[in-house]
DRENDO-1510 file (C-alpha; in Angstrom, 1 decimal, always signed):
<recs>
REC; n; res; u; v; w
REC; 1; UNK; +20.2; +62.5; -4.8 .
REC; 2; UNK; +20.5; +59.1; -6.7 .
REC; 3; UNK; +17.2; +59.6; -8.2 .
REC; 4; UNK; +19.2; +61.9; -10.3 .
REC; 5; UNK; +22.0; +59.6; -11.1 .
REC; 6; UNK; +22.1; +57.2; -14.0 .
REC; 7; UNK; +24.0; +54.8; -15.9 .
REC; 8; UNK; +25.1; +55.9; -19.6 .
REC; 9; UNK; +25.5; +52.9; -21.9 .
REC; 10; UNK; +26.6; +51.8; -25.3 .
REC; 11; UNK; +26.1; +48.7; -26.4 .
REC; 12; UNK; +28.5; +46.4; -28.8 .
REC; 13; UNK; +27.8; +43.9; -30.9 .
REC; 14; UNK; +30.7; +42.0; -31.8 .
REC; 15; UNK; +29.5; +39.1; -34.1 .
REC; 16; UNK; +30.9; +36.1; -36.4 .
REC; 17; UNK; +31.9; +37.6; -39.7 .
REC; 18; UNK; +30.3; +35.2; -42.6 .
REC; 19; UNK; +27.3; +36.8; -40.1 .
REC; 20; UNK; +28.5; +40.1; -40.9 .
REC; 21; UNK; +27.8; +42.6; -43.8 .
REC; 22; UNK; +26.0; +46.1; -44.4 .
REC; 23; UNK; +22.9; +45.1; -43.7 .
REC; 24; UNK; +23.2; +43.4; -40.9 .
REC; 25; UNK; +24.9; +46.7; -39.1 .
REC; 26; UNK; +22.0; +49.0; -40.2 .
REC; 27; UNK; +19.0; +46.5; -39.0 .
REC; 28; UNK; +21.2; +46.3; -35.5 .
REC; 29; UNK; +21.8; +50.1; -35.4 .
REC; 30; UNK; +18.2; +50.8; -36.7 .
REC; 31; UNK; +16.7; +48.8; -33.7 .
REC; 32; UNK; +18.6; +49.4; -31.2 .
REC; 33; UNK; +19.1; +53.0; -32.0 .
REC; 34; UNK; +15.8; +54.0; -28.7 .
REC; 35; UNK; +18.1; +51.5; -26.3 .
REC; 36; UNK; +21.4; +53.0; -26.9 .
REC; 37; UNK; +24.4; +53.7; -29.3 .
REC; 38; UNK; +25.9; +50.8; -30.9 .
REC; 39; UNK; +28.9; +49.4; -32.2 .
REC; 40; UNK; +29.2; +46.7; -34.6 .
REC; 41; UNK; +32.1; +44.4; -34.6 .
REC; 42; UNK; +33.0; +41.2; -36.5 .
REC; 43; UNK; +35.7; +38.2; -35.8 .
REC; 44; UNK; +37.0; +35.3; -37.5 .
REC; 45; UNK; +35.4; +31.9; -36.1 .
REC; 46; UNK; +37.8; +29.8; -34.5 .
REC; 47; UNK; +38.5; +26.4; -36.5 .
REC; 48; UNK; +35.2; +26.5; -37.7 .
REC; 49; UNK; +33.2; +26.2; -34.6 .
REC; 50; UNK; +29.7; +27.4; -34.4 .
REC; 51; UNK; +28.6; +30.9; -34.7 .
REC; 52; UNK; +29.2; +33.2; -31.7 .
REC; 53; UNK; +27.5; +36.3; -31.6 .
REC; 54; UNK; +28.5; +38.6; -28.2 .
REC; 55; UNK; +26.0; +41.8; -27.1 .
REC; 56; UNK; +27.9; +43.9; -24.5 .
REC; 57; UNK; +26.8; +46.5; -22.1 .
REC; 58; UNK; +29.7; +49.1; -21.9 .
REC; 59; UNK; +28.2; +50.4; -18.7 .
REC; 60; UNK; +29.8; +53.9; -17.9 .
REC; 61; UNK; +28.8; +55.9; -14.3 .
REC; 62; UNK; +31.5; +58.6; -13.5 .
REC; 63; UNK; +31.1; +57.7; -9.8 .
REC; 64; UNK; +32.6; +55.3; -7.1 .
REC; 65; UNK; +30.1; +52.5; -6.8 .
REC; 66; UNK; +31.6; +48.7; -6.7 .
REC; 67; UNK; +33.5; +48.5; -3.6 .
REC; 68; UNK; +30.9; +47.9; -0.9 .
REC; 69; UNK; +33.6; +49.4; +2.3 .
REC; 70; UNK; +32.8; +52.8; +0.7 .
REC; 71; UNK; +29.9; +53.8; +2.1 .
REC; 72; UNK; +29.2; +56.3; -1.0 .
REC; 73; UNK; +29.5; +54.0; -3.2 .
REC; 74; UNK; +27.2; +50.9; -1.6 .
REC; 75; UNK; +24.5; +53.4; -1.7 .
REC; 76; UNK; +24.9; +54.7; -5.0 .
REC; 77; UNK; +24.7; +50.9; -6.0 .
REC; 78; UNK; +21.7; +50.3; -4.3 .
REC; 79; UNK; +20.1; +53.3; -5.2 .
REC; 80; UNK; +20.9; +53.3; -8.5 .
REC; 81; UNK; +22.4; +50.0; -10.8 .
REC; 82; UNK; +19.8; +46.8; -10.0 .
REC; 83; UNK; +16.8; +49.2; -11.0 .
REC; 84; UNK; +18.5; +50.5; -14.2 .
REC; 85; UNK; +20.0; +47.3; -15.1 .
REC; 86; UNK; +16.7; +45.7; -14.6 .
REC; 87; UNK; +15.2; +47.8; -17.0 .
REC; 88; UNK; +18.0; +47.5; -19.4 .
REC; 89; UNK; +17.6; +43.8; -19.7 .
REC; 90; UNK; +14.3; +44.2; -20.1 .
REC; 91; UNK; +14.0; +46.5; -22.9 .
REC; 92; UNK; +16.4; +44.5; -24.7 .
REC; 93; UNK; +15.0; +41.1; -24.3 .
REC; 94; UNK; +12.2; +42.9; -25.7 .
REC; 95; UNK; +14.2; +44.7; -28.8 .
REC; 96; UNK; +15.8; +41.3; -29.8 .
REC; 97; UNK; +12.5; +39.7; -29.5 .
REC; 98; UNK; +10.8; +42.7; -31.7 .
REC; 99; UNK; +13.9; +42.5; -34.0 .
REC; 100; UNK; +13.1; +38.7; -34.7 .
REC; 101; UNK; +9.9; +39.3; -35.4 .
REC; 102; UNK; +10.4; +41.8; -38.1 .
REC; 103; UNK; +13.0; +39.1; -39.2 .
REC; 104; UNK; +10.6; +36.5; -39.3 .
REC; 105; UNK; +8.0; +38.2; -41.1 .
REC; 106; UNK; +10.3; +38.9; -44.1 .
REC; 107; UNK; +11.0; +34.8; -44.2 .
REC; 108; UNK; +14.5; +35.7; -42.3 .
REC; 109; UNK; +15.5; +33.1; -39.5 .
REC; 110; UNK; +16.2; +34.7; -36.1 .
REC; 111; UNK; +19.3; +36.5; -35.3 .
REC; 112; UNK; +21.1; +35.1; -32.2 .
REC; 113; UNK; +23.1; +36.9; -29.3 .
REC; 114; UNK; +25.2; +33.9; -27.3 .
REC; 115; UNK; +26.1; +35.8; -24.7 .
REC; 116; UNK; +25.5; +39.2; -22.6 .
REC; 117; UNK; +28.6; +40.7; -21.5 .
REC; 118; UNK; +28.3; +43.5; -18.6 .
REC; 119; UNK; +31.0; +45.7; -18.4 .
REC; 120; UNK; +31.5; +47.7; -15.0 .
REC; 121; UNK; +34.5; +49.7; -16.1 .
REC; 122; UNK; +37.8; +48.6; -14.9 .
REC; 123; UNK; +35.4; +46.8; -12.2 .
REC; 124; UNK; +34.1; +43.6; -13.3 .
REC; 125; UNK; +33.3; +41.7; -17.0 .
REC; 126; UNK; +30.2; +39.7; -16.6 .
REC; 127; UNK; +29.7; +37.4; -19.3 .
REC; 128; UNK; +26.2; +35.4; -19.2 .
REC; 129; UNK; +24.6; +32.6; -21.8 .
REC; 130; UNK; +21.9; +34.1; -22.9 .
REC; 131; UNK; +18.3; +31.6; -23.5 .
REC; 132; UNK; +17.5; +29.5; -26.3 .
REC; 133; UNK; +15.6; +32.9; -27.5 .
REC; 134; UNK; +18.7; +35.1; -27.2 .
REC; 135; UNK; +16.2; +37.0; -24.0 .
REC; 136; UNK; +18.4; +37.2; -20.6 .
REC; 137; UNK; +17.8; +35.4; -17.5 .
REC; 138; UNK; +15.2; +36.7; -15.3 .
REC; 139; UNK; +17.5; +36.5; -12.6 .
REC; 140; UNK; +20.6; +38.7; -14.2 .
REC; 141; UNK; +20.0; +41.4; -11.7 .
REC; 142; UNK; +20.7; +38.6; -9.1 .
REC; 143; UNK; +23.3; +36.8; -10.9 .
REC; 144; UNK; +25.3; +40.4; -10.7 .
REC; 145; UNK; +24.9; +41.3; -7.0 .
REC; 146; UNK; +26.2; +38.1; -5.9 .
REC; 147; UNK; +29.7; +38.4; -8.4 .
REC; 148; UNK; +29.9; +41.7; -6.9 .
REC; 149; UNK; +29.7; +40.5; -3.6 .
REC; 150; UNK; +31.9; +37.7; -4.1 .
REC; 151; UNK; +34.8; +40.1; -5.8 .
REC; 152; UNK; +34.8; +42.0; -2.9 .
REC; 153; UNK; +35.1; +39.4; -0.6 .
REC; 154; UNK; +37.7; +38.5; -2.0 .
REC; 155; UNK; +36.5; +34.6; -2.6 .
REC; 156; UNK; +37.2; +34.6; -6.7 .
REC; 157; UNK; +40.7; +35.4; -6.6 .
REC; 158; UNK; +42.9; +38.3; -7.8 .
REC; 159; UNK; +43.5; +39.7; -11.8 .
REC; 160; UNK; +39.9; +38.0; -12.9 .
REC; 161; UNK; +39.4; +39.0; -16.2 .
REC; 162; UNK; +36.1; +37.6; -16.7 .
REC; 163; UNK; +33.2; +35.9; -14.6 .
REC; 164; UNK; +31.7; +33.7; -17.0 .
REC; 165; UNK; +27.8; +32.1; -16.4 .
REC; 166; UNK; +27.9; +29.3; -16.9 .
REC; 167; UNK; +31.4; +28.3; -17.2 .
REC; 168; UNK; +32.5; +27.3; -21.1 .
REC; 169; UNK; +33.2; +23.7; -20.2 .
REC; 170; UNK; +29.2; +23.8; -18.0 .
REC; 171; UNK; +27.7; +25.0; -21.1 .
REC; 172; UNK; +29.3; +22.7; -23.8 .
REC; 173; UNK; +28.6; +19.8; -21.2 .
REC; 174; UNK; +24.8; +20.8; -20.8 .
REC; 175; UNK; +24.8; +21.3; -24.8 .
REC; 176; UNK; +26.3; +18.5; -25.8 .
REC; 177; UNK; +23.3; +16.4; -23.3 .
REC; 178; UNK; +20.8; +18.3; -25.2 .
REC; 179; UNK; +21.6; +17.4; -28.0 .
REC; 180; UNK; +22.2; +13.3; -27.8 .
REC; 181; UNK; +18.9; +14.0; -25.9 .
REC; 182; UNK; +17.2; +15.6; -28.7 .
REC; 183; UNK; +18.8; +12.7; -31.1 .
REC; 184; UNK; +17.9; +10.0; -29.2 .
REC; 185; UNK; +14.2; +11.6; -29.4 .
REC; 186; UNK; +14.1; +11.6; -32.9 .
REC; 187; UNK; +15.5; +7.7; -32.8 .
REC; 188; UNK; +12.8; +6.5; -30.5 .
REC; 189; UNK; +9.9; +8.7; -32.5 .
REC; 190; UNK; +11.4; +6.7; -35.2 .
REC; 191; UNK; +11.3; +3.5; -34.0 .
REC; 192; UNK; +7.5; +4.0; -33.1 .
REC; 193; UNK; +6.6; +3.7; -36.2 .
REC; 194; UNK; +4.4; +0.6; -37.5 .
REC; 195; UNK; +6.2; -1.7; -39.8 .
REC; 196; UNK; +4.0; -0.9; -42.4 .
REC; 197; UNK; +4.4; +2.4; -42.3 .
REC; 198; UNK; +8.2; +2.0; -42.3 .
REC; 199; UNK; +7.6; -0.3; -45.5 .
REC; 200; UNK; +5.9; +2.5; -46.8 .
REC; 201; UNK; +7.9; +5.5; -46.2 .
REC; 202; UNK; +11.1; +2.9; -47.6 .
REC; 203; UNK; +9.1; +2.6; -50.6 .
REC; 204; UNK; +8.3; +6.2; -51.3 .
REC; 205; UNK; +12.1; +7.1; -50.6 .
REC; 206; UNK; +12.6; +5.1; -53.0 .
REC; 207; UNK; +10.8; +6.4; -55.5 .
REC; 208; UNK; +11.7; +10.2; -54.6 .
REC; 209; UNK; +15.2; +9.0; -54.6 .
REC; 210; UNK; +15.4; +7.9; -58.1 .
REC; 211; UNK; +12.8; +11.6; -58.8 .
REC; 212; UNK; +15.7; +13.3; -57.3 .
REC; 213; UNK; +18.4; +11.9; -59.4 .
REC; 214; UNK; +16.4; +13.0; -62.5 .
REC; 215; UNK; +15.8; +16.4; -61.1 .
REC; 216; UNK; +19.5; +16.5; -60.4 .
REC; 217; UNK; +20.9; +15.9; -63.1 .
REC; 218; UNK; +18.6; +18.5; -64.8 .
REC; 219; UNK; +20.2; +20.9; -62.6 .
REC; 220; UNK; +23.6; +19.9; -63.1 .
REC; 221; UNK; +22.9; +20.8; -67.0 .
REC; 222; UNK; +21.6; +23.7; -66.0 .
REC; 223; UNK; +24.3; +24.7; -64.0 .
REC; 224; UNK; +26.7; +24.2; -66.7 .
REC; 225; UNK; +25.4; +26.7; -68.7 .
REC; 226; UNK; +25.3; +29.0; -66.1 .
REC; 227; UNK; +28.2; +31.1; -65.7 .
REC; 228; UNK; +28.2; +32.4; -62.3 .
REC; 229; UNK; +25.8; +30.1; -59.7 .
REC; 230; UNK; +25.4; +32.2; -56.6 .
REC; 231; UNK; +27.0; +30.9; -53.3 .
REC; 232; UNK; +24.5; +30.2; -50.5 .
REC; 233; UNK; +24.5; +32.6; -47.5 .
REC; 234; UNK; +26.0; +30.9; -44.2 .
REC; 235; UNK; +23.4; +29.3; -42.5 .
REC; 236; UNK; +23.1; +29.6; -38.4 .
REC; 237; UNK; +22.8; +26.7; -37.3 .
REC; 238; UNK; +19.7; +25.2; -34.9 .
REC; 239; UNK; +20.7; +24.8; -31.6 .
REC; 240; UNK; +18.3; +22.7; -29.0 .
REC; 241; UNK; +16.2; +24.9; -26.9 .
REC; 242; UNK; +16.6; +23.8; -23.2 .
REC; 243; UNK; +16.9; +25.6; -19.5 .
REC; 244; UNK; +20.6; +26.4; -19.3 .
REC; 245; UNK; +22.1; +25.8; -15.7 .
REC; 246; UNK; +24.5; +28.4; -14.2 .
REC; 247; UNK; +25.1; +27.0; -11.0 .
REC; 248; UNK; +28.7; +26.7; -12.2 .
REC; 249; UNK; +30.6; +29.6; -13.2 .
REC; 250; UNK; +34.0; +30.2; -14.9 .
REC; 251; UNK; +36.7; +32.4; -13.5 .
REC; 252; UNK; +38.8; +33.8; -16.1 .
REC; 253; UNK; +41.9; +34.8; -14.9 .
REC; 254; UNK; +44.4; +37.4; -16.9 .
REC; 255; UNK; +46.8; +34.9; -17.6 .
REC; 256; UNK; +44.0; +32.5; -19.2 .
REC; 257; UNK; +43.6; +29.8; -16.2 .
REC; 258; UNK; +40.1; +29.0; -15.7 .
REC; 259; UNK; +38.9; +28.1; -12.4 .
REC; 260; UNK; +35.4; +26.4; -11.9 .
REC; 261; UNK; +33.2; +27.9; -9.4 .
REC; 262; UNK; +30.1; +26.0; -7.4 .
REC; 263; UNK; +27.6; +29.0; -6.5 .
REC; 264; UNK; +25.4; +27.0; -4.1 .
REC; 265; UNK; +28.7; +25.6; -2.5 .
REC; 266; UNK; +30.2; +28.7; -2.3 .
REC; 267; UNK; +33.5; +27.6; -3.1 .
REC; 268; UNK; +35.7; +26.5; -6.0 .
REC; 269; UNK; +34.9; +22.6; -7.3 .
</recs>
């Protein structure tokens, strides 16, 4: 019987808006249109903080199937959701990656999605950081069974409005590591470099420097007699690739407390 049974599914795109315009909703809608309907959605960015850009799964099955005491509804779940949402990560990893591709070929840089958001209905919201690529872990299916289990356990609390993997404060933390990593890379390449060739490079800075200054100020009189100069396009900014950890998730309550949670512990840190 549940080989009959599947999963309908829109998906939203809810993205920063100085990302947003009329060609960015028609390449999304264009290559996403095999996957599933979509929605495009913008919002403000918060005190100027770094692009986010949000892909949720608006997951819809008009049948009991999260609460594992029903025995109905445990073996529609079995039968039924990891296979199909394996799949569906799949062929959208695969989309985005496609997507990219086309992006890079036209001298575009790649469009990210920051986080996957699985909604189960009034069930569950599943938010998880996606990789340095924008693909999904290869563990999502996983990542989902165990929240389910843990809701209905009862170990995350009451009125959770979102599980987030990794918590906000996890993924900022492992970030911000990444990044004085990646710094102190540069520093040490650097530093590595003969004094000669420091000498050097000094010398021809020096003299681009002072070729810059001329090319500058030809510029500047250009732009004076120019009368509208175009404004640059927002640039997304280059974050460093590394293996995220989401060992520690965030539990989002309805009235906005967060509560960190240690997965291999079991337990709230």
């Amino acid at each position: 019987m549940t080989a009959f049974i599947r999963p309908s599914l829109i998906l939203r795109m809810d993205l920063d808006e100085r990302l947003f315009n009329d060609e960015c909703v028609s390449d999304i809608k264009r290559s996403y249109s095999y996957v599933a309907p979509s929605l495009v959605q913008a919002h403000k960015p918060v005190d100027g903080q770094r692009p986010e850009n949000v892909m949720r799964f608006m997951i819809k099955l008009h049948r009991a199937y999260w609460d594992k005491s029903d025995e109905a509804a445990q073996q529609l779940w079995e039968g039924v959701m990891p296979k199909w949402l394996h799949n569906m990560f799949s062929k959208v990893s695969n989309t985005i990656t496609a997507a990219n591709n086309v992006r890079a070929e036209n001298g575009q840089p790649a469009f990210p999605y920051h986080w996957l958001e699985l909604e189960f209905g009034d069930n569950a919201l599943i938010a998880v950081k996606t990789g340095s690529d924008s693909s999904f872990p290869a563990d999502g299916v996983d990542m989902v069974e165990r929240v389910r289990d843990l809701m209905n356990a009862g170990a995350l609390g009451q009125d959770i409005a979102c599980v987030r993997i990794p918590s906000r404060a996890s993924y900022e933390a492992q970030l911000a590591a990444a990044e004085q990593a990646q710094a102190e890379a540069v520093v040490a390449a650097e530093q590595g470099d003969s004094a000669g060739q420091v000498a050097e490079q000094a010398e021809l800075a020096s003299v681009t420097a002072e070729q810059a200054v001329d090319v500058a100020g030809t510029a500047a009189e250009g732009q004076a007699d120019s009368a509208d100069p175009a404004e640059p396009a927002f640039a997304i900014p280059e974050l460093p690739a590394f293996d995220v950890d989401y060992g520690t998730w965030g539990i989002e309550y309805a009235d906005g407390s967060v509560r960190e949670f240690n997965v291999a512990a079991g337990a709230f840190s």
